[in-house]
C-alpha positions in Angstrom: 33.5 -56.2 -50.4 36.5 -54.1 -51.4 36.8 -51.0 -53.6 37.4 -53.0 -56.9 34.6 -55.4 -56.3 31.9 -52.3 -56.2 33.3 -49.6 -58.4 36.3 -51.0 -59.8 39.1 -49.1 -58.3 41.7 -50.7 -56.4 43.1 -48.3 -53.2 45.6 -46.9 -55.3 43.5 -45.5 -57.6 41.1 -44.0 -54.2 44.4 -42.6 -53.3 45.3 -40.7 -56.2 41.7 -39.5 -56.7 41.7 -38.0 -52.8 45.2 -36.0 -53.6 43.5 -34.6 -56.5 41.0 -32.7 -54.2 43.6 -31.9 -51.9 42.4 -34.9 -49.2 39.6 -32.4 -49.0 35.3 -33.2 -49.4 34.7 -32.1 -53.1 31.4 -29.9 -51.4 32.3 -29.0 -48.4 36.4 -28.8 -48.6 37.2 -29.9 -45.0 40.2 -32.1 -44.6 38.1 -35.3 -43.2 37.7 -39.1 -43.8 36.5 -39.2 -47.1 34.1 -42.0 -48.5 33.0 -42.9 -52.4 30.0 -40.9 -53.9 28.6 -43.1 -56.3 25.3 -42.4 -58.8 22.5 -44.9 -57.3 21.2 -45.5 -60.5 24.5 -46.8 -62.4 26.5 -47.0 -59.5 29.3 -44.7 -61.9 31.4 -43.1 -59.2 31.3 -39.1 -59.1 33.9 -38.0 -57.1 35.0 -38.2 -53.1 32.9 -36.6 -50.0 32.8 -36.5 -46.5 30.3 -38.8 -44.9 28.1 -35.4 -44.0 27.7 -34.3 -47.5 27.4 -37.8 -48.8 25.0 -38.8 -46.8 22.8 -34.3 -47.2 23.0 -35.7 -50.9 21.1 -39.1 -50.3 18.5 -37.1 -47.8 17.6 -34.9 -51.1 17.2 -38.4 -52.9 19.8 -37.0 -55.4 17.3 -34.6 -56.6 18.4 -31.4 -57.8 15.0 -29.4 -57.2 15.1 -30.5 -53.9 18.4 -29.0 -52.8 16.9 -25.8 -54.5 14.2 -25.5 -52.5 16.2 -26.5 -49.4 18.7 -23.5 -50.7 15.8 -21.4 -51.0 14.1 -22.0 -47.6 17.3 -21.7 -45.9 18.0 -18.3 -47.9 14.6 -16.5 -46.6 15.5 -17.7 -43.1 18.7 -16.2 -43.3 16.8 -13.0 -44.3 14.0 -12.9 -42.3 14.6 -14.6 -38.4 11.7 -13.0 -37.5 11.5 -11.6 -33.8 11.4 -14.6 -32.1 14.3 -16.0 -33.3 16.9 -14.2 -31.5 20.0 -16.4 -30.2 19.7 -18.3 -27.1 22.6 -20.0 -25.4 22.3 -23.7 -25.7 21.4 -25.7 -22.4 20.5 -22.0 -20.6 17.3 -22.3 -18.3 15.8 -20.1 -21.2 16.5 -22.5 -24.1 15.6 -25.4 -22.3 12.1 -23.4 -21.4 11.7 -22.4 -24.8 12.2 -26.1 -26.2 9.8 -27.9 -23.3 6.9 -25.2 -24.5 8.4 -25.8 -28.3 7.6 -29.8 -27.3 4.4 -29.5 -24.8 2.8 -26.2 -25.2 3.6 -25.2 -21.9 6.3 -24.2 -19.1 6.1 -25.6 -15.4 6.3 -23.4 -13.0 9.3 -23.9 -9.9 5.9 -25.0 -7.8 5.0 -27.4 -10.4 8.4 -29.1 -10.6 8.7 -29.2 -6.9 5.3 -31.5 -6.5 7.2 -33.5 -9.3 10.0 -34.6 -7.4 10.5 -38.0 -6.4 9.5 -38.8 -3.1 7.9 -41.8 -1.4 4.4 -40.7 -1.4 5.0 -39.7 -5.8 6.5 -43.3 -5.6 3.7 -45.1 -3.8 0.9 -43.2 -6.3 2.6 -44.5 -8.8 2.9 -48.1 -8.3 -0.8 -47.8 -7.4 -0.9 -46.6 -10.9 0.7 -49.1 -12.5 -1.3 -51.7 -10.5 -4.1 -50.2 -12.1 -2.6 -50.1 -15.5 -2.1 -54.0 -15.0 -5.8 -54.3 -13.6 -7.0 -52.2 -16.9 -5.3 -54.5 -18.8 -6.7 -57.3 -18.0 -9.8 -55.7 -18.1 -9.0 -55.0 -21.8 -8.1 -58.6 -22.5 -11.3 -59.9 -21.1 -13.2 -57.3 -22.6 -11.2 -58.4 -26.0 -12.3 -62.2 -25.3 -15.8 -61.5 -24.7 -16.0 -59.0 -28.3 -15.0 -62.3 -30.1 -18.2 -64.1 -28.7 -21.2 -63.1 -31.4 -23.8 -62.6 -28.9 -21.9 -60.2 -26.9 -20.7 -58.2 -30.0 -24.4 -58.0 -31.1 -25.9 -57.3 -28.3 -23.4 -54.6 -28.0 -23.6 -53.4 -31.6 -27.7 -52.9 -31.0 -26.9 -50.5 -28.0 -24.8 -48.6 -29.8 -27.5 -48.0 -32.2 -30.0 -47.6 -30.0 -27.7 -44.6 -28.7 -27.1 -43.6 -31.5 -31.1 -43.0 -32.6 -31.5 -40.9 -29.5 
C-alpha cells in the first residue's frame, strides 16, 4: 500500500513535508530515515519522525500522562543515582558481575566456574541427566494416563485427604 492509499499523500507531497523540518525527526532533530506519524484513532497524519521516536510514542500508547510520568521518573533519576549507581564500563568483568547477581542473586566464584567447564565427565553427567529427564517424562505421561482412570484419581483424592486430616 503506497503513501496515497493510507494518508493521502503522494511522495511529492512526503518530500516537501521532510524539507520543511530540515530532513530532520520533528522530536528528536537527527538527520535520519524518517517514517509517517499518524493519529491511531483517525489515522490524520501529524508530522514526520524517526522510527525511534515513532515507535517511544506508540510504547506511551499516545498518552500524554504517560510520557509525564516517564519525564518525571527519569528526572529524579537524573537527580538522585544513588550510590550504587556509579558508571561501570560496559562488558568489564565488573559489569558483567554486577548484571549475573542483577539476574541470579549471586556471583560465582573463579572455583565455581572452573567445575563448570565442559569436560567429559560434565558431559557424561549430563546425558545421564537428560536420560533421566526422558525417563521422568515418561513417568509423567503414564502417571497422566493413569489420573484419567476414575478409580485411580479417587483413590488418590481419598489419600490426599486422609493427609490432609492428620
Amino acid at each position: 500500500m503506497g503513501l496515497r492509499q493510507v494518508f493521502g499523500i503522494d511522495d511529492d507531497e512526503f518530500e516537501q513535508m521532510a524539507a520543511k523540518q530540515d530532513y530532520r525527526c520533528a522530536i528528536c532533530k537527527l538527520h535520519v530515515p524518517l517514517v509517517i506519524d499518524h493519529d491511531h484513532r483517525n489515522w490524520t497524519l501529524r508530522g514526520l519522525l524517526c522510527l525511534h521516536c515513532n515507535c517511544g510514542i506508540g510504547h506511551f500508547r499516545e498518552n500524554p500522562e504517560l510520557f509525564a510520568s516517564a519525564l518525571a521518573y527519569l528526572d529524579y533519576w537524573i537527580k538522585h543515582p544513588g550510590p550504587e549507581r556509579r558508571r561501570m564500563k560496559v562488558g568489564s568483568k565488573e559489569f558483567r558481575d554486577h548484571i549475573k547477581k542483577a539476574l541470579t542473586g549471586r556471583v560465582r566464584t573463579d572455583e565455581q566456574k572452573l567445575k563448570m567447564k565442559w569436560t567429559p565427565e560434565r558431559h557424561a553427567r549430563m546425558a545421564e541427566v537428560r536420560k533421566n529427564s526422558e525417563y521422568n517424562a515418561k513417568i509423567s505421561a503414564g502417571v497422566k494416563a493413569a489420573w484419567q482412570r476414575p478409580e485411580y484419581r479417587q483413590k488418590h483424592m481419598k489419600r490426599i485427604d486422609e493427609n490432609e486430616e492428620k
